[in-house]
N, C-alpha and C positions, 0 to 999 in steps of 0.2 A: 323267516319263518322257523326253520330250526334253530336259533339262537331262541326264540321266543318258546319255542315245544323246551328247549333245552331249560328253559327256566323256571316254565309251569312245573317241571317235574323236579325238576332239584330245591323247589323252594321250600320246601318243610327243611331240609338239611343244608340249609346253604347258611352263609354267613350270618343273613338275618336274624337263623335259631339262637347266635353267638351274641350278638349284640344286645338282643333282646333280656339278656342275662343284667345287663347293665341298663340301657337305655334305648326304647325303640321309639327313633325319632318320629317315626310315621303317626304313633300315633299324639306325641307331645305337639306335633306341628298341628295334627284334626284338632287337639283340643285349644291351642291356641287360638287359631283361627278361628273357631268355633266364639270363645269368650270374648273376642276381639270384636265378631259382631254384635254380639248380645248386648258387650260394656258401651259401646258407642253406640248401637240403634240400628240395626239393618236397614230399618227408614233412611238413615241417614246417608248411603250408599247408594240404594237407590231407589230414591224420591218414589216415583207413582209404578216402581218396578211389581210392585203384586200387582196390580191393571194392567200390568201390558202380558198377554198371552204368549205363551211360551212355546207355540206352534211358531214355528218358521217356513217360510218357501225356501225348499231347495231352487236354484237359482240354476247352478250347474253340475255336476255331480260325474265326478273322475269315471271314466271305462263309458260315460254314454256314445254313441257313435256320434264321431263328427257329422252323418250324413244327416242328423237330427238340426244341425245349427239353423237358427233361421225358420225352424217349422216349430208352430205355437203349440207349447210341452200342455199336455193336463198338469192342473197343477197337486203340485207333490208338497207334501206338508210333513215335517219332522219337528219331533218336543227338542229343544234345547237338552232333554236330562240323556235322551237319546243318540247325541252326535257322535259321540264316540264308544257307542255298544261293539261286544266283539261280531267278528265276520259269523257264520253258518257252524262254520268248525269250532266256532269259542275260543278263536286267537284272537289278539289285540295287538295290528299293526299297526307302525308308525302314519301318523294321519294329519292332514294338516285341513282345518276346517274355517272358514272365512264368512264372519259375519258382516252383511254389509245392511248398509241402510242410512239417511241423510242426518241432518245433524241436531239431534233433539228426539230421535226417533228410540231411542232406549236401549243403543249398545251396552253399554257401560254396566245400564240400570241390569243389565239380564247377565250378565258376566258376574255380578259383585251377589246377585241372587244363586247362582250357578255355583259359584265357589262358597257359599252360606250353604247349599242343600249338599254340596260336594262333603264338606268339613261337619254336616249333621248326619253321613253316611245315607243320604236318600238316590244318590244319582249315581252312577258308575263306579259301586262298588268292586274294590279289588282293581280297578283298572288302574290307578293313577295311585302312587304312596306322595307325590308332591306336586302343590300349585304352583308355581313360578310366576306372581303377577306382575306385570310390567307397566307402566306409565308411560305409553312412548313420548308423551309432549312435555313430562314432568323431567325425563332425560336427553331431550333433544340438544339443550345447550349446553352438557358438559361435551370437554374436548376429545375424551376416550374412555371406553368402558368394556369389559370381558364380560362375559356371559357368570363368572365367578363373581362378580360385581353384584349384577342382578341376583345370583342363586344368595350370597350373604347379606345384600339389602332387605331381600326376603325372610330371613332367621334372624337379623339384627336382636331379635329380643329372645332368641333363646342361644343358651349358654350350648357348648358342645360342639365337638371336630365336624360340625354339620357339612362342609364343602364336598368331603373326602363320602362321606355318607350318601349324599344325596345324588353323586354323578356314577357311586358305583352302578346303578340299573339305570342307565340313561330313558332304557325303551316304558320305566315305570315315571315317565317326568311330562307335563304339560307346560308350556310354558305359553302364558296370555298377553301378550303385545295388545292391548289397548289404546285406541287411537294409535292405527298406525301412522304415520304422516308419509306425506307426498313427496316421495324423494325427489331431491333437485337435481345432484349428482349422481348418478345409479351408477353403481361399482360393474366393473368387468368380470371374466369366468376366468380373468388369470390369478396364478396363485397368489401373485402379490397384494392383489384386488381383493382377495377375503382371508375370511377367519376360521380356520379347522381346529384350534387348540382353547379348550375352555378358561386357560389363561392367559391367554393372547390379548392382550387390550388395543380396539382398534378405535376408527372414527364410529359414533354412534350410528352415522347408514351404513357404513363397512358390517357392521357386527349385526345390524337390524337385517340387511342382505341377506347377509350369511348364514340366517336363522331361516328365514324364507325360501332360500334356494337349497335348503337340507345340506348344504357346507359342513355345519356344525351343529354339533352331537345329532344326526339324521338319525336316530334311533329314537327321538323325543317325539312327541308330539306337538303341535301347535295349532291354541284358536286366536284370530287374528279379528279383530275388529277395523272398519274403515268405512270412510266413505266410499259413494259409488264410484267417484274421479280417482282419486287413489287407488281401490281395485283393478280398475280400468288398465291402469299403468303398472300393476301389478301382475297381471296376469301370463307373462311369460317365462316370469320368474318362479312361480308358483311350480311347485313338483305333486300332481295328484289332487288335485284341493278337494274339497267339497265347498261349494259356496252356495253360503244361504240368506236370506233376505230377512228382514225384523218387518212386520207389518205394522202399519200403524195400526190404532183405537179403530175397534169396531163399533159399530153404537151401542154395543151391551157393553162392552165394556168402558168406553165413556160414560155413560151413564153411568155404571158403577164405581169411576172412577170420582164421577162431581157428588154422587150423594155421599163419601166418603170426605169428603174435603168442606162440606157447608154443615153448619150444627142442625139444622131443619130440612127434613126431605123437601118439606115444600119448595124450599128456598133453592136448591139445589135440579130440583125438577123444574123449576120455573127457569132458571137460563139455562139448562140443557133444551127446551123445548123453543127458548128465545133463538138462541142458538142455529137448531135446527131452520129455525124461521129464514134465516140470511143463508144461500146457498155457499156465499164464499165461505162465511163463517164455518160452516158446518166443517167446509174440508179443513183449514186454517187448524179447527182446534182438535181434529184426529191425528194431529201429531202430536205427541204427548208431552212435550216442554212448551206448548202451546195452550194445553187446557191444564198445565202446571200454572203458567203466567196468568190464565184467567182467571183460574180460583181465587189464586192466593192474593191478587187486584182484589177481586172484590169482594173477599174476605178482609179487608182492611178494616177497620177502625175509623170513625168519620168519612166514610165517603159511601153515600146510598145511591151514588149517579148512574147509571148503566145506557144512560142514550146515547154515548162514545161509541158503543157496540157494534154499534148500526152502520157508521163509517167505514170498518176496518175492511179493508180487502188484502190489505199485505201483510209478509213476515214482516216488513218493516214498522206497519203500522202495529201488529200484536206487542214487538218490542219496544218501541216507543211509548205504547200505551201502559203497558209496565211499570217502564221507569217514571213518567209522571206520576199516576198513580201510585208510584212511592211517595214520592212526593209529595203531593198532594195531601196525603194523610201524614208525613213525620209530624212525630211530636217530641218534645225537650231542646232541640235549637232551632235557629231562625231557618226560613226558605232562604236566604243568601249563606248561610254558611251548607243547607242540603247540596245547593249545586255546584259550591264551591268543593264539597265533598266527590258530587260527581265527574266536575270538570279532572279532579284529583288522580277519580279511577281511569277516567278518559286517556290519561297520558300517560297512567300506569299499563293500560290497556296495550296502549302503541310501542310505546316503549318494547314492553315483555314481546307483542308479536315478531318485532323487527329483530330479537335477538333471540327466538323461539322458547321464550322461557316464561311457564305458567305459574311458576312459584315465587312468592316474594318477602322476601324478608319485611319483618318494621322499619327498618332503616328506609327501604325501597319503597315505603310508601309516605312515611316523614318527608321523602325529597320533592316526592309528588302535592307535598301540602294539605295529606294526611295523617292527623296525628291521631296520641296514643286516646286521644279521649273521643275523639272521631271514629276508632277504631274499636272502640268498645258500646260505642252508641248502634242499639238496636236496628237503626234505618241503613245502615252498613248490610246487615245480618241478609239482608233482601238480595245482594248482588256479591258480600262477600264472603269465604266459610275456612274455619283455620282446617291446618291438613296439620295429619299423624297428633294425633292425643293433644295435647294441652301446650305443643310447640308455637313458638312464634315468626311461622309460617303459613302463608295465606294466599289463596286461591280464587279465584271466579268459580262462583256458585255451579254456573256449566260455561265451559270451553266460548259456545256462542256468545256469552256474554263480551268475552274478551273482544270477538271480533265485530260484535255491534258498537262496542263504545270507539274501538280501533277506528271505526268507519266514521260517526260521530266525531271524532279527534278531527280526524279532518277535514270535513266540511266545514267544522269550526273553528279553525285553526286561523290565525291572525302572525302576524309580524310578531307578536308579544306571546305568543301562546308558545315559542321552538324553547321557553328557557330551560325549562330540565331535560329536553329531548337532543340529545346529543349529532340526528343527524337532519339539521333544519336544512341543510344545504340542498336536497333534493327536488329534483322540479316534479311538478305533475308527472308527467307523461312518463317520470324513473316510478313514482309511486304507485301507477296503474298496472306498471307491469311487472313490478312484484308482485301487487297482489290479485292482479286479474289474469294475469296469461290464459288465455281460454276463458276467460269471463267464469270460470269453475268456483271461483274462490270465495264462501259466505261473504266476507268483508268486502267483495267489491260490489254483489249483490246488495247489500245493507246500503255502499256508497249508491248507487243508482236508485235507494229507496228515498233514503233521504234527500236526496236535489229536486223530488218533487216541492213545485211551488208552496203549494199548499201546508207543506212540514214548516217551514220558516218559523209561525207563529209559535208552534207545538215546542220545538226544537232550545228557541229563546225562553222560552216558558220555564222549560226543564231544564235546561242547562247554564242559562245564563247567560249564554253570546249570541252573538248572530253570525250567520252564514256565510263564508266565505264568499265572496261576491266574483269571482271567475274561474271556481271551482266545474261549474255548470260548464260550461262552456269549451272547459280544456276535455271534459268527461267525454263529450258529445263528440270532441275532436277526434279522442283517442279512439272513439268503438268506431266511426267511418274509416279512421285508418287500419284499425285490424282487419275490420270486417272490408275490406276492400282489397287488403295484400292478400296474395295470394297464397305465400308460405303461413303468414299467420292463419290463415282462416280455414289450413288443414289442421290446426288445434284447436280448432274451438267443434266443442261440442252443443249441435243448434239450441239443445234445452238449455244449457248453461247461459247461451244468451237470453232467450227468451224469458225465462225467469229474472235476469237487468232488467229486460223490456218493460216486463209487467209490472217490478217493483218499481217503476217508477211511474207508471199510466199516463204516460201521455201517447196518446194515437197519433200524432203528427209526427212525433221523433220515430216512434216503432215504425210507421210508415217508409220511412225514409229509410232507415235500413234495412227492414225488410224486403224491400223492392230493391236494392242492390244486391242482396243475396241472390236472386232468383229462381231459384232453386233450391226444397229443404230437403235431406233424407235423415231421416231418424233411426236408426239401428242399436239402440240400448237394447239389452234383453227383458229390464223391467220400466215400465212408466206409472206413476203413482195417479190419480186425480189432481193433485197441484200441479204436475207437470204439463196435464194436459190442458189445466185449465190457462196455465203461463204461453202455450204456444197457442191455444187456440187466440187468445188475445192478442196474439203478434199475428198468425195470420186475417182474421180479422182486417185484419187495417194494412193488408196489403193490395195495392190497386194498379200494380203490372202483373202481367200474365206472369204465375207462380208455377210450378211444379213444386208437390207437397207427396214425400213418401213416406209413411211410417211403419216400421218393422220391429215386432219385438216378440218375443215368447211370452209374458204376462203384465198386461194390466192389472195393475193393484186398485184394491176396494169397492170393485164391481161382480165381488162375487155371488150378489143377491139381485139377479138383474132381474127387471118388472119383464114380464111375459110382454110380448110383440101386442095380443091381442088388449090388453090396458092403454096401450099406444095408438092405437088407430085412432084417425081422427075423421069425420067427413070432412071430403072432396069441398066443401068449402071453405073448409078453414084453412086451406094451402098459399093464397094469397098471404103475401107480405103486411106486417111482419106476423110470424109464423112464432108459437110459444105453444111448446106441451104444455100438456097439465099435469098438475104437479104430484110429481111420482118419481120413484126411484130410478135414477138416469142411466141410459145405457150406458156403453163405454164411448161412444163418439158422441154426446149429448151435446158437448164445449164444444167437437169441434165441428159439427153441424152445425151448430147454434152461430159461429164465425163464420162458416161459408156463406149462410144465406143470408148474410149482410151484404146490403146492396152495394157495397164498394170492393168486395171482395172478388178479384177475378183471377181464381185461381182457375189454369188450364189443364192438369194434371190431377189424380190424386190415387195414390197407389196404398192400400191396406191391406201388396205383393208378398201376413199371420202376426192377426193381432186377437186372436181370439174370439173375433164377433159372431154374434147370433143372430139368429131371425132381429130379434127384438132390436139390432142396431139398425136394422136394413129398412126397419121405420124412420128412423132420423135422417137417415142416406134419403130416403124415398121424398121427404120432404124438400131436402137443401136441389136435389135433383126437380123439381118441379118448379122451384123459384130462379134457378140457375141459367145464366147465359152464357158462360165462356168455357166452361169444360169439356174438356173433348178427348179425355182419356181416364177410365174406372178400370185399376185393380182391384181385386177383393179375393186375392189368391191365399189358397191356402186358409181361408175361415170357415166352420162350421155353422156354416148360413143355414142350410137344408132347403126344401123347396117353398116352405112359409114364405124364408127370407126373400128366396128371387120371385117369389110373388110380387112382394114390398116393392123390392127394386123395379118390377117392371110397372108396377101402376105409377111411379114417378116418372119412368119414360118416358111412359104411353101420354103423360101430360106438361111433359117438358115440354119448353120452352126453347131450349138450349138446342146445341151441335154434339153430342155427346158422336164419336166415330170409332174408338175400341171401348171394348167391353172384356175383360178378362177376370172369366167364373172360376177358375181351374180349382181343383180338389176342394170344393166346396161342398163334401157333401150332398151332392143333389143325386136326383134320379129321373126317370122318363117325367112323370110329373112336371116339374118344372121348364119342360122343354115346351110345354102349353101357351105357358105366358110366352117363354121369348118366342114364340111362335108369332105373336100378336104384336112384336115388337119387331120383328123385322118385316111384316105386311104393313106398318104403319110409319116407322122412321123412315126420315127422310136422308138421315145424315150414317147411320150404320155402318161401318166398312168392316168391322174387325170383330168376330166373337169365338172365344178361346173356351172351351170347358173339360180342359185336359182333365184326365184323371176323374171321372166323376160315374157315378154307373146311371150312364143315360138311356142305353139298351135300344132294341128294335123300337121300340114303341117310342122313345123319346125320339130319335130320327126319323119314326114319320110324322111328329110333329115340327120340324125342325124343315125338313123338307116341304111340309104345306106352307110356310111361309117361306124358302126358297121358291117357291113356283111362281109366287106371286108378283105381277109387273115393277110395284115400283120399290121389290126388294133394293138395295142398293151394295147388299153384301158380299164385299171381296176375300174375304180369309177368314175361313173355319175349321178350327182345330177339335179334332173329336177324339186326341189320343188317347189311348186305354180307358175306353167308353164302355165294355162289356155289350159291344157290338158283334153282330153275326154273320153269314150272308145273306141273312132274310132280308136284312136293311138295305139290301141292294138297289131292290126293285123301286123302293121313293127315293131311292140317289138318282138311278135311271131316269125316274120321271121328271124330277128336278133337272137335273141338266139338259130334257130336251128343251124346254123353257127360258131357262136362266142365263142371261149375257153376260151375268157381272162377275161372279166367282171368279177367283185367279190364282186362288191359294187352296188344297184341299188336304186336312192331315187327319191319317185315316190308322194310322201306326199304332201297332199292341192292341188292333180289334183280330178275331177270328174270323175274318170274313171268308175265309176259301179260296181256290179256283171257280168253284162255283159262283160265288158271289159279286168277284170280279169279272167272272163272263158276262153277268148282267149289268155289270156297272160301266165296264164298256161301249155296252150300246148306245149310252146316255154322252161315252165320251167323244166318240165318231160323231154325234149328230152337230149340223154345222151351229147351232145355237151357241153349244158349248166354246167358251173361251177361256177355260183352265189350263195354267202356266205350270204350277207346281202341285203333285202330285204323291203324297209320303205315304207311303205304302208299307214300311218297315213292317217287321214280326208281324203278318197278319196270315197266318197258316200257307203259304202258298207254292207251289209244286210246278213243273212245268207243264203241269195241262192247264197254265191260265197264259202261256205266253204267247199262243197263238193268239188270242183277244187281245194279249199287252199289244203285238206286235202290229195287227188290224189296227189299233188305233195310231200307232206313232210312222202308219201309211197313210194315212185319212187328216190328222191334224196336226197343222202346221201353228197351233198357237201352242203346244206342250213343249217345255223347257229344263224340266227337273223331273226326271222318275225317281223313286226312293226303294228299292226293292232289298234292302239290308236285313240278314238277320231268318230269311224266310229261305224253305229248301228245295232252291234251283239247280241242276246239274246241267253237264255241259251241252246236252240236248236244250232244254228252254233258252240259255242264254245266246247258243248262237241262234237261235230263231231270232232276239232281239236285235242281235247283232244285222243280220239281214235285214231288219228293217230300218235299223238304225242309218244304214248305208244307201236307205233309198234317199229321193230326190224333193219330196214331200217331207221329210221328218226334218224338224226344226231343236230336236234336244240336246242340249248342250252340255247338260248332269246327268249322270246315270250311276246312281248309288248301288253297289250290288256286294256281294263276296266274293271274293278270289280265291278264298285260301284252297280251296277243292277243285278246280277247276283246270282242267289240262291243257298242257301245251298249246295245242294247237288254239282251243276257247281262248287262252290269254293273247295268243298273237292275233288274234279279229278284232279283239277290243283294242291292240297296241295301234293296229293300224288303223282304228276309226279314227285316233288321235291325227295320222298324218293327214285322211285324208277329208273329216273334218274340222277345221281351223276351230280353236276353240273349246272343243270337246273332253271332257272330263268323265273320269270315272271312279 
């Protein structure tokens, strides 16, 4: 901070004043950069980047309390031109800020936008005198590189001692790692391990580390783009980050996007609305290299077909359908020299991945059986784009290109196909686990789309061969063997597979390993709508007892969720099978819509903050009514409110099912809601467990809660009421309930203000021989020792009590030896006794020491 005060003030007189005599590079580079995108096209940088909004989710954001992890954030939304505004006080410290988001989702396009508005003086003025943009995939495969590298790759085209210029104010420097990549090797925190000297040329992860772990020039700042996996792995390395998510196409701005891209509104609103029609489709083309590929398909030139549309469920199939549709419409040479062209890119594809390198010379694609007149041919233009001015250097249009034809490559691949690929030697099962380890990897994704049956035709069509004929089979080998080892299948993250799963649709194979999984827990921070539609399809078509947890901070794209009340349906339309009408879907729409498939028998389902509302607890409320095997509902931590547990209990009250815990906690409720489960526990037959920590359910909600404890054929063993905004009034229907009630054996009563008074009366309920409660949590609930004469009365009278909880509440050494005396009667069966010690004098700690000797067992 005073380096940085130190600068604000000295900068009118500081060296800058001096050079500026001569040459001030800061502003030669804004004008460069500036002309750089006008003379090439900002379009051209990036593609559909004015349509994608420049709002981000903060994701995670440095100084939040850890104690927030896990509990579902309101969501926080920041402009891109915003990331790096100064602090309150108008300093600008070193920052490092991480854009994440999947792959087609428009990193790239908003970075190359960012640095266009940076270089026209619109966005973080004064903050930043230089961009430093990096290509992390375009340097992955040289052998070493300095940070001086990067800063002079950067000014290659302006003249002048720029090195020495641009490192003098390191804390005035951004430097943009674009596509980060997924380190294979991750360097150590020993000195030898990284890079502190801006001259130092190391391994490009040695140096890429070292930028990330604030190693080298930590006075810089850094925005980092990545996928979510890479993040992932990212994260411990990270010094302070801010990470933010890229949202996909909202419908305004799709639609904004396709009437921009068709010469006819009509035309243009006619398959945006087609579109909308097909529910996959819809989510499919809110990634934005998705309804890039649709347009510019059916913007082609002889081809008026659009009933392909109808089919597509996959990335794989968007891509596929693509490259046909190039296809399909070249014009000026044959369809066997088009595939020969693609086969060309195919091995150009593989090739470049297996040696991380995105660039390729003419030479590198002449080898590939692309020539110079192939390379000038328009139907190229579709899949390939020169880099840096008028060089004879060439690219894939986007990154996923590479790794779909990569994937392509070998499906296709034959005996005769290894000739220009130098590493034929490799067996399957080498080739899956480069590029699936965790099934994370787009190309191995793309591989499990393609071995769909059904592709064969498509496949041969467009490229020319046919499918490798035991491809399938080694595929199916290798994911039973991950998904069955033990240490592998602590890297695989369960959406990574399930998105294989679903690219490839077959329910018999998903079946099969999803019923060895047995168990899923989901704990990303973000899950999009394709995510959730790829797992809901894997559970689906799982038919052994499952347990299914999902946990995250924000679901994406359900920000405009249809009100609860548009969702009700009548009580007859609950029989199987079960289909909303058609409306804006909640966020568990997919995977409600998977449970209450009649083969689905999941036992488990824990949603332990995922943002739900009433309006989910309708979809809940349905799969609940058709369900027979479930016997445990978390829904912790959502802002349900009492609408929602309304929802939830009309699906009880007409289950079917065993449903036996039930866990509300911090769900936003209030006595209200305590109505319904009121109805729910006079009627289940199966109940044992209901949990509504944290929620302000008050006196009045406890005496609803208690008229359905009173009731015969309650069945309910453990009720959690902790910090309820309970009082001692609530005593008297706890009283009454327990003269009644045999089944209770668990009571958690902790962080209510109940009194001495309140437990005087709650005791009378707990002496009477009805009562057969075991456990008893009494923590922080106001209490004094005018209630231990009652505590005491009862642990003389009942011999089923086993756990007192008195923690936290203020006992002195009068109330505790009264316990202690009856602790030592011949009747008291407790074997826990939770209390404080720290106050408590000599003599009180030797009564408690010796209950220990002289009953076996005893704890305190």
């Amino acid at each position: 901070m005073k380096s940085q005060k130190k600068r604000k003030d000295m900068e009118p007189a500081c060296t800058w004043s001096l050079l500026s005599e001569k040459k001030d590079y800061r502003e030669v580079f804004r004008k460069h950069l500036k002309e750089k995108y006008l003379r090439i096209g900002v379009d051209k940088f990036y593609h559909h980047g004015k349509y994608i909004e420049s709002r981000l989710l903060i994701v995670k954001e440095y100084g939040v309390s850890e104690k927030t992890c896990g509990i579902p954030q309101q969501d926080n939304f920041i402009k891109m031109q915003h990331l790096f505004d100064p602090d309150e006080e108008g300093f600008s410290s070193s920052q490092t800020v991480v854009l994440q988001g999947c792959a087609g989702v428009g990193k790239t396009a908003l970075v190359h936008k960012f640095m266009f508005d940076w270089a026209a003086g619109m966005v973080t003025p004064g903050r930043f005198d230089y961009l430093i943009y990096v290509n992390c995939r375009e340097i992955c495969h040289i052998a070493s590189l300095s940070a001086a590298d990067l800063i002079a790759n950067t000014f290659e085209d302006i003249d002048g001692p720029i090195l020495d210029v641009v490192l003098m104010y390191p804390e005035k420097l951004l430097f943009i790692l674009d596509g980060f990549p997924e380190i294979q090797n991750p360097v150590g925190d020993q000195e030898e391990d990284i890079c502190t000297d801006p001259q130092e040329r190391k391994t490009v992860e040695t140096l890429l580390c070292s930028f990330v772990t604030k190693k080298l020039l930590p006075e810089s700042s850094l925005l980092i783009t990545a996928r979510p996996t890479t993040v992932k792995k990212l994260q411990s390395r990270l010094k302070k980050p801010m990470q933010v998510e890229v949202l996909w196409f909202t419908d305004a701005e799709k639609r904004a996007y396709f009437l921009s891209q068709f010469l006819g509104a009509s035309t243009a609103i006619k398959v945006f609305h087609g579109l909308q029609e097909i529910e996959k489709l819809d989510i499919l083309t809110s990634l934005p290299i998705i309804s890039w590929m649709v347009c510019s398909a059916l913007s082609l030139r002889g081809d008026n077909d659009r009933t392909p549309l109808r089919s597509l469920q996959t990335l794989t199939d968007m891509y596929l359908f693509y490259f046909s549709k190039c296809l399909k419409t070249l014009t000026g040479i044959s369809v066997w020299k088009g595939q020969s062209c693609l086969w060309g890119l195919c091995s150009l594809a593989a090739e470049g991945l297996h040696k991380q390198k995105v660039l390729f010379e003419v030479s590198e694609l002449r080898r590939h059986g692309i020539g110079v007149y192939d390379i000038s041919c328009p139907f190229l233009n579709h899949f390939l784009k020169k880099t840096k001015g008028n060089g004879s250097t060439y690219t894939f249009l986007h990154f996923s290109f590479q790794e779909f034809l990569t994937a392509v490559f070998y499906v296709l691949k034959n005996s005769s196909s290894w000739m220009v690929f130098p590493h034929g030697g490799e067996t399957w099962q080498e080739i899956f686990q480069r590029f699936g380890k965790g099934f994370s990897s787009l190309t191995i994704q793309f591989l499990f789309g393609l071995l769909h049956k059904e592709k064969e035709s498509a496949l041969e069509t467009t490229f020319g061969r046919k499918t490798s004929p035991r491809l399938r089979e080694e595929l199916i080998k290798w994911t039973e063997k991950e998904t069955k080892n033990k240490s592998s299948r602590l890297l695989i993250e369960p959406v990574d597979l399930f998105h294989c799963l679903y690219e490839i649709q077959e329910e018999e194979y998903a079946k099969k390993i999803i019923d060895d999984l047995q168990s899923i827990i989901l704990l990303q921070p973000t899950y999009t709508k394709m995510d959730l539609l790829a797992m809901s399809f894997c559970v689906k078509n799982s038919q052994s007892p499952l347990s299914f947890s999902l946990k995250c901070q924000h679901l994406l794209g359900f920000e405009e969720e249809v009100p609860a009340s548009l969702l009700t349906l009548p009580a007859s339309t609950f029989d199987w099978p079960f289909e909303l009408p058609d409306l804006p879907s909640s966020p568990l729409h997919f995977l409600c819509q998977a449970l209450r498939h009649p083969y689905c028998k999941i036992k488990d389902l824990n949603l332990s903050t995922c943002s739900l509302t009433d309006a989910s607890c309708v979809e809940l409320s349905s799969f609940l009514q058709v369900n027979r095997t479930l016997k445990e509902l978390f829904v912790f931590a959502n802002a349900l409110g009492d609408s929602g547990v309304r929802h939830l209990c009309k699906g009880l009250l007409r289950t079917k099912g065993i449903i036996e815990n039930l866990v509300l906690s911090q769900c936003s409720l209030s006595s209200t809601c305590c109505e319904y489960l009121s109805q729910v526990l006079c009627y289940s037959r199966t109940l044992t467990r209901l949990l509504l920590i944290n929620n302000k359910i008050e006196d009045l909600g406890m005496k609803y809660l208690c008229e359905g404890l009173k009731q015969p054929d309650c069945l309910l063993k453990d009720l959690a009421l902790w910090t309820c905004h309970l009082t001692g009034k609530c005593c008297q229907d706890l009283r009454n309930a327990l003269y009644t009630n045999e089944h209770l054996r668990d009571l958690d009563l902790s962080d209510n203000a109940l009194g001495d008074r309140g437990i005087q009366v709650m005791c009378e309920g707990l002496k009477h021989s009805s009562c057969r409660l075991q456990n008893l949590w009494l923590a922080d609930c106001h209490l004094t020792d005018v209630c231990c004469g009652a505590l005491a009365s009862v642990l003389n009278r009942n011999d089923n009590l086993t756990l007192l909880d008195l923690c936290g509440n203020d006992l002195k050494d009068f109330g505790v030896q009264i316990l202690c005396d009856a602790l030592s009667g011949p009747v008291c069966k407790l074997q826990t006794l939770y209390i404080d010690t720290d106050n408590l004098h000599e003599e009180t700690y030797r009564k408690l020491n010796d209950l220990k000797l002289s009953k076996p067992g005893f704890t305190w």
